[in-house]
C-alpha positions as CSV (number, residue, x, y, z in Angstrom):
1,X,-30.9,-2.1,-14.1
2,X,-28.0,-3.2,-16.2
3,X,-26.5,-0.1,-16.4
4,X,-26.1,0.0,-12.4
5,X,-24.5,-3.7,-12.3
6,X,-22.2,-2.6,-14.8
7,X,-21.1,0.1,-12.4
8,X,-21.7,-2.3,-9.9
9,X,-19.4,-4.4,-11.2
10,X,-16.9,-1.8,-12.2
11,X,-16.5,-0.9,-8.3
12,X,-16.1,-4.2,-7.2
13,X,-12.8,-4.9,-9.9
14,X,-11.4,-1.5,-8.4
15,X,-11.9,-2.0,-4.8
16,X,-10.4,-5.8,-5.8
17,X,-7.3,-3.7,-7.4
18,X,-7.2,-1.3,-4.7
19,X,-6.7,-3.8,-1.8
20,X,-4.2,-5.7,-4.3
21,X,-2.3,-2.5,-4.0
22,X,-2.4,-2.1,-0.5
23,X,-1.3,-5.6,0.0
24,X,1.7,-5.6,-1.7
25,X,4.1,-3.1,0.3
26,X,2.8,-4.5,3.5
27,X,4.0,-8.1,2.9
28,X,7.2,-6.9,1.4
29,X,7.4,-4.4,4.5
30,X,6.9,-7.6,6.9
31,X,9.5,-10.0,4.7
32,X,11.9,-6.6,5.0
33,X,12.0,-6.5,8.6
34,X,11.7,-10.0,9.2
35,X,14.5,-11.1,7.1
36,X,16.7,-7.7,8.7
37,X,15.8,-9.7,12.1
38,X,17.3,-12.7,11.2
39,X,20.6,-11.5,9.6
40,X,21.0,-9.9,13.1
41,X,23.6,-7.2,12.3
42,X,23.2,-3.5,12.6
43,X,23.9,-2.8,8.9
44,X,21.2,-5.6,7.6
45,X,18.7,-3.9,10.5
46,X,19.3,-0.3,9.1
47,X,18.8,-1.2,5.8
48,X,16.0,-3.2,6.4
49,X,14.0,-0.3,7.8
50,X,15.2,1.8,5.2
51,X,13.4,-0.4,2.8
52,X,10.4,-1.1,5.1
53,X,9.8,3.1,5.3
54,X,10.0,3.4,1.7
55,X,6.8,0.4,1.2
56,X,5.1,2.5,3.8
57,X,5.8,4.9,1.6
58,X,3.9,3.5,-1.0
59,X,1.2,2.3,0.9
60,X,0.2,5.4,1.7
61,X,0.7,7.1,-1.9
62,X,-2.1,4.0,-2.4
63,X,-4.1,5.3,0.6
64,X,-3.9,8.8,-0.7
65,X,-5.5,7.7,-4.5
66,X,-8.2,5.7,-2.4
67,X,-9.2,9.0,-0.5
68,X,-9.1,11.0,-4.0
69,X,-11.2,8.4,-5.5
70,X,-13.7,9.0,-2.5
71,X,-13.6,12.8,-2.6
72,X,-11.9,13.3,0.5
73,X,-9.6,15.9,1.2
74,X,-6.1,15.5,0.8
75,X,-3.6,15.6,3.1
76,X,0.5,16.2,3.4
77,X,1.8,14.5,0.4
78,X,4.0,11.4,0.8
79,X,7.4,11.1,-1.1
């Protein structure tokens, strides 16, 4: 009983890490392309996605350990 609330327990702290991970390049892809709005130029817009496709970059290199973790096949690697 103890031993499977341990694991328990042990899930729940990854899953918590795990969306923590996933979090993070979405709100600085959303803060990228909002702020590349704002400044309104081409070069600030290009740059802006530029930065925004390399978080979605690493939201799905997060995606990828997630699958692993569940035993799923992988797929094309992300750079």
């Amino acid at each position: 009983m103890e031993r499977t609330k341990l694991r328990q327990n042990a899930m729940l702290a990854n899953a918590r890490e795990e969306l923590h991970d996933l979090s993070q390049p979405v709100t600085a892809v959303l803060c990228l392309l909002e702020l590349a709005k704002l400044q309104g130029d081409d070069r600030s817009m290009r740059e802006g996605i530029d930065n925004a496709l390399k978080e979605c970059a690493r939201l799905m290199r997060s995606v990828q350990r997630m699958r692993f973790a569940l035993g799923e096949p992988e797929e094309e690697e992300i750079v």
